[in-house]
PyMOL CGO cylinders between C-alpha atoms (Angstrom):
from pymol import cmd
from pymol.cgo import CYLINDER

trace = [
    CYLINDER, 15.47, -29.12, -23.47, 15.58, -29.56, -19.49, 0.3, 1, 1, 1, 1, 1, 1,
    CYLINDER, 15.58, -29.56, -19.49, 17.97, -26.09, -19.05, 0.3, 1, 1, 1, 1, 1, 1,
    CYLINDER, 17.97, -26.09, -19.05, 14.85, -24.54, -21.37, 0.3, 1, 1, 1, 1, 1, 1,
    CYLINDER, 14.85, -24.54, -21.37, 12.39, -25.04, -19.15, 0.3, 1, 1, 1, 1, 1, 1,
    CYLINDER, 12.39, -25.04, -19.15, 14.30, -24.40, -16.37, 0.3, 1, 1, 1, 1, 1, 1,
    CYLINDER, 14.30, -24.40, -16.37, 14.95, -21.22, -17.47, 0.3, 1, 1, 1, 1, 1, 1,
    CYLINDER, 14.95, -21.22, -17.47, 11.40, -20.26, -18.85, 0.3, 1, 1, 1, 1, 1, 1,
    CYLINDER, 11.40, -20.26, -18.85, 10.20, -20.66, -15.29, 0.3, 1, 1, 1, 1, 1, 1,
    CYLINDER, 10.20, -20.66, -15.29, 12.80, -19.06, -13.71, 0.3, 1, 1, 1, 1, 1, 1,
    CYLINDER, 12.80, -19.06, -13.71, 11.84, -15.92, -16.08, 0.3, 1, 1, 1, 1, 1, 1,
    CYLINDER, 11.84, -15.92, -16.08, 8.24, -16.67, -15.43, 0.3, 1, 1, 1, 1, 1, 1,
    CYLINDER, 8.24, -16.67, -15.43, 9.05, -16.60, -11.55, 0.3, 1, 1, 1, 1, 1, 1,
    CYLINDER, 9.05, -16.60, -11.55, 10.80, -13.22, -12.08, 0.3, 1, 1, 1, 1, 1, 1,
    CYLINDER, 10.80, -13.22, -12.08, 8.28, -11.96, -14.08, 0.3, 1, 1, 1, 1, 1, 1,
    CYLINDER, 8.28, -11.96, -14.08, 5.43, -12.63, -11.20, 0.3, 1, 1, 1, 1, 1, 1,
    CYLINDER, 5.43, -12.63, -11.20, 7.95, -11.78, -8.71, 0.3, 1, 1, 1, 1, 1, 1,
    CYLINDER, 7.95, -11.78, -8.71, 8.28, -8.05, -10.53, 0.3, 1, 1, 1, 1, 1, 1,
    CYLINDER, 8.28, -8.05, -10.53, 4.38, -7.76, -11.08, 0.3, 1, 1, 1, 1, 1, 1,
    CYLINDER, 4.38, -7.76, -11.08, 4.05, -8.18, -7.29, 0.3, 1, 1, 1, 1, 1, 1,
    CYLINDER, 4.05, -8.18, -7.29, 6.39, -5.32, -6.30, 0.3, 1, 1, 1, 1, 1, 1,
    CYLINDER, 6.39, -5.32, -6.30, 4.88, -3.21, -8.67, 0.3, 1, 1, 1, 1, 1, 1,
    CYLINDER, 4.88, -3.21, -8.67, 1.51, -3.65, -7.53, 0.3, 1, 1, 1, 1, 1, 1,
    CYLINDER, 1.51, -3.65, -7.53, 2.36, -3.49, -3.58, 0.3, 1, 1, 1, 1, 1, 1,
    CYLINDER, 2.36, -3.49, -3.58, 4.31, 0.00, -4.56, 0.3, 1, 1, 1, 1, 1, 1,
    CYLINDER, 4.31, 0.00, -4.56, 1.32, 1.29, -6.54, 0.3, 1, 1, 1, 1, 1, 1,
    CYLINDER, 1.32, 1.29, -6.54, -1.24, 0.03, -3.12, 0.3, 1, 1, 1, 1, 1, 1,
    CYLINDER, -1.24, 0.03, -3.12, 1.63, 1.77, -0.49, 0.3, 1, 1, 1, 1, 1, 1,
    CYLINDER, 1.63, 1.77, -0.49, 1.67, 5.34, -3.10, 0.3, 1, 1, 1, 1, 1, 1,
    CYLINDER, 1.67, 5.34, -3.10, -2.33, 5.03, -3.28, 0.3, 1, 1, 1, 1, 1, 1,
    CYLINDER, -2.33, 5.03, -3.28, -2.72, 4.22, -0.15, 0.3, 1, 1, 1, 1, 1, 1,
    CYLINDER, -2.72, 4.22, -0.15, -0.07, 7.02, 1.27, 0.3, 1, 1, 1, 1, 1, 1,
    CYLINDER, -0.07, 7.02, 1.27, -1.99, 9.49, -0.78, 0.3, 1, 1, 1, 1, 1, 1,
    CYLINDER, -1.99, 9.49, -0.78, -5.59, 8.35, 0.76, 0.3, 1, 1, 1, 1, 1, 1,
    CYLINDER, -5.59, 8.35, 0.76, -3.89, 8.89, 3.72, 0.3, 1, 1, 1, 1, 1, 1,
    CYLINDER, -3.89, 8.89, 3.72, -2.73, 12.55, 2.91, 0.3, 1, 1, 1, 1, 1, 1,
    CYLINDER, -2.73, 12.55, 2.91, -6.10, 13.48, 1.92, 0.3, 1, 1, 1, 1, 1, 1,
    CYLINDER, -6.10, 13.48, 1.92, -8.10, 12.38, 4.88, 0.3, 1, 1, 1, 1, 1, 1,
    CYLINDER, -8.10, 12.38, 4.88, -5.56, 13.89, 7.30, 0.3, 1, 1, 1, 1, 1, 1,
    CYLINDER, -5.56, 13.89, 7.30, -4.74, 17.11, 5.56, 0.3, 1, 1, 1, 1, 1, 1,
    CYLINDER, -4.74, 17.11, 5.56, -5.66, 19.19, 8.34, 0.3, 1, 1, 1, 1, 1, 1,
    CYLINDER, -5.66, 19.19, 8.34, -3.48, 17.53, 10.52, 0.3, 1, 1, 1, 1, 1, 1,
    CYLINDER, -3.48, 17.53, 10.52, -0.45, 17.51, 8.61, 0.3, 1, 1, 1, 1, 1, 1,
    CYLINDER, -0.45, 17.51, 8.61, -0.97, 21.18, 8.67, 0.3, 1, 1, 1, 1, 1, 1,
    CYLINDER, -0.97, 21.18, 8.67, -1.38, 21.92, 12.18, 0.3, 1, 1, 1, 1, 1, 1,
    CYLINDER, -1.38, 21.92, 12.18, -0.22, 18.57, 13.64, 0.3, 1, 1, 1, 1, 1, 1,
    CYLINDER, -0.22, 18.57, 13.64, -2.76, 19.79, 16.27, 0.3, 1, 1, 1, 1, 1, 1,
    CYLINDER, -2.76, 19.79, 16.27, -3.87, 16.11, 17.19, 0.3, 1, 1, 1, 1, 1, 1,
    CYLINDER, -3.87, 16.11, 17.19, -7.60, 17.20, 18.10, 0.3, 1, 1, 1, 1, 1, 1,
    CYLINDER, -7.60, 17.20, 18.10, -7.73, 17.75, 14.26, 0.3, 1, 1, 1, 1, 1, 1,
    CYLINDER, -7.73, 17.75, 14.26, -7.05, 13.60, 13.63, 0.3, 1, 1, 1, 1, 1, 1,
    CYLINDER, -7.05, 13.60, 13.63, -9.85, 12.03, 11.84, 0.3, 1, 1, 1, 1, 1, 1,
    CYLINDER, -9.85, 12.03, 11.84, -10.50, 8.35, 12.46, 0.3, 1, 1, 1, 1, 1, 1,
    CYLINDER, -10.50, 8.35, 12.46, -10.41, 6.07, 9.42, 0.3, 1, 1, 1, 1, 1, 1,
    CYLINDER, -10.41, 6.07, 9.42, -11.31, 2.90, 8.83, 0.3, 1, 1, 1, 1, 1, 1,
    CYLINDER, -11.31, 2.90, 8.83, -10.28, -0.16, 7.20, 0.3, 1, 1, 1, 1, 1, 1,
    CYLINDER, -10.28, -0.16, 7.20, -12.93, -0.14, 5.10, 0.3, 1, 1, 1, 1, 1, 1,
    CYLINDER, -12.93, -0.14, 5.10, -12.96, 3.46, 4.53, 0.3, 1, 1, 1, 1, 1, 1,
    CYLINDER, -12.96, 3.46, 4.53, -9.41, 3.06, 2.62, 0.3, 1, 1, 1, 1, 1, 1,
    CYLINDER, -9.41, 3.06, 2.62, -10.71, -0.22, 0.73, 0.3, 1, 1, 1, 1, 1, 1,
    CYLINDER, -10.71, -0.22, 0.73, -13.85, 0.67, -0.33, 0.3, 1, 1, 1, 1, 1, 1,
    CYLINDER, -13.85, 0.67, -0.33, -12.16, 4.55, -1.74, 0.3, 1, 1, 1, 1, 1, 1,
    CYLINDER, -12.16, 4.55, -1.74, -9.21, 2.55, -3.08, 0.3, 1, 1, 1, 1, 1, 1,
    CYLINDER, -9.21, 2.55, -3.08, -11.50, -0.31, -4.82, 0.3, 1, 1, 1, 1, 1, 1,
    CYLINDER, -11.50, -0.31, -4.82, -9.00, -2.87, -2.56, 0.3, 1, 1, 1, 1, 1, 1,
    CYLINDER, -9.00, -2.87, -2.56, -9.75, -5.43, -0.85, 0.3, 1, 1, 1, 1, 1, 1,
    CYLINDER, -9.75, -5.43, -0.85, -9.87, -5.00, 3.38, 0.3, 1, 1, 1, 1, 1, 1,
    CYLINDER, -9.87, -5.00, 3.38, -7.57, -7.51, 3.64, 0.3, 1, 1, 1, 1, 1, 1,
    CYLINDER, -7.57, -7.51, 3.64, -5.46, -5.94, 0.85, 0.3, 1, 1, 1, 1, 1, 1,
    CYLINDER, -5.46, -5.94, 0.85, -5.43, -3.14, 2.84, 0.3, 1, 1, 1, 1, 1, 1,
    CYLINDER, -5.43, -3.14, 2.84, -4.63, -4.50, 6.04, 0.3, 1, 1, 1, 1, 1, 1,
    CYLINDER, -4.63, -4.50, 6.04, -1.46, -6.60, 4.98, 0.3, 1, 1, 1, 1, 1, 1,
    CYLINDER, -1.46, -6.60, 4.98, -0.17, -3.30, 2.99, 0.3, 1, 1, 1, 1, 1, 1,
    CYLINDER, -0.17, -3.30, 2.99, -0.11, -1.47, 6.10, 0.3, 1, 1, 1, 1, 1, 1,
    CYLINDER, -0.11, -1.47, 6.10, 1.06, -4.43, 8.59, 0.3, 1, 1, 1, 1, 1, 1,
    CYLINDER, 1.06, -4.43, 8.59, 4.15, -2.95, 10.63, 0.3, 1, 1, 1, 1, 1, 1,
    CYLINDER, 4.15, -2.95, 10.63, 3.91, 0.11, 8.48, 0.3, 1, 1, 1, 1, 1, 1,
    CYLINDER, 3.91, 0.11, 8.48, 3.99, 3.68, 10.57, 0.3, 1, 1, 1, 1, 1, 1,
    CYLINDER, 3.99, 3.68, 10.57, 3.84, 7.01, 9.51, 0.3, 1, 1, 1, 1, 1, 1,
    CYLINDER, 3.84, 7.01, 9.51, 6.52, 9.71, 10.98, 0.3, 1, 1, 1, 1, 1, 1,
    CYLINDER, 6.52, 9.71, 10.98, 5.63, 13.66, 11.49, 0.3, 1, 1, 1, 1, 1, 1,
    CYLINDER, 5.63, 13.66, 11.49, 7.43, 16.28, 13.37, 0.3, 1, 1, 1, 1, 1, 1,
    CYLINDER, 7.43, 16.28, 13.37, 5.95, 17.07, 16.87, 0.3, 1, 1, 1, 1, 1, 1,
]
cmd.load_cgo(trace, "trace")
């Protein structure tokens, strides 16, 4: 019965694991996509006068994240255009 349990939580553990990945993918495509959005004319022109500021909060509260949640998504994360 021990092996049982040890492998029900291992499954559970894999199972959370998975669910965690998924969700940080979906934040990172949302979040990539906010991004897109509020910086369209830039991509276009890559003209950096046309750069709009954006907040923290701005991504969270359009997003329905947390700040935090936000902040820990984009931790170490950069964004690469041609120049």
């Amino acid at each position: 019965m021990k092996d049982k349990d040890y492998f029900i939580k291992q499954k559970k553990d894999f199972t959370d694991l998975h669910y965690a990945i998924q969700q940080r993918e979906e934040t990172l495509l949302n979040l990539g996509k906010f991004l897109g959005r509020r910086q369209e004319k830039y991509l276009s022109s890559l003209n950096e006068q046309d750069l709009v500021s954006i907040k923290l909060e701005d991504a969270a509260t359009e997003l329905n994240l947390a700040i935090s949640t936000i902040s820990r998504a984009i931790k170490d994360k950069y964004v690469e255009v041609p120049r």
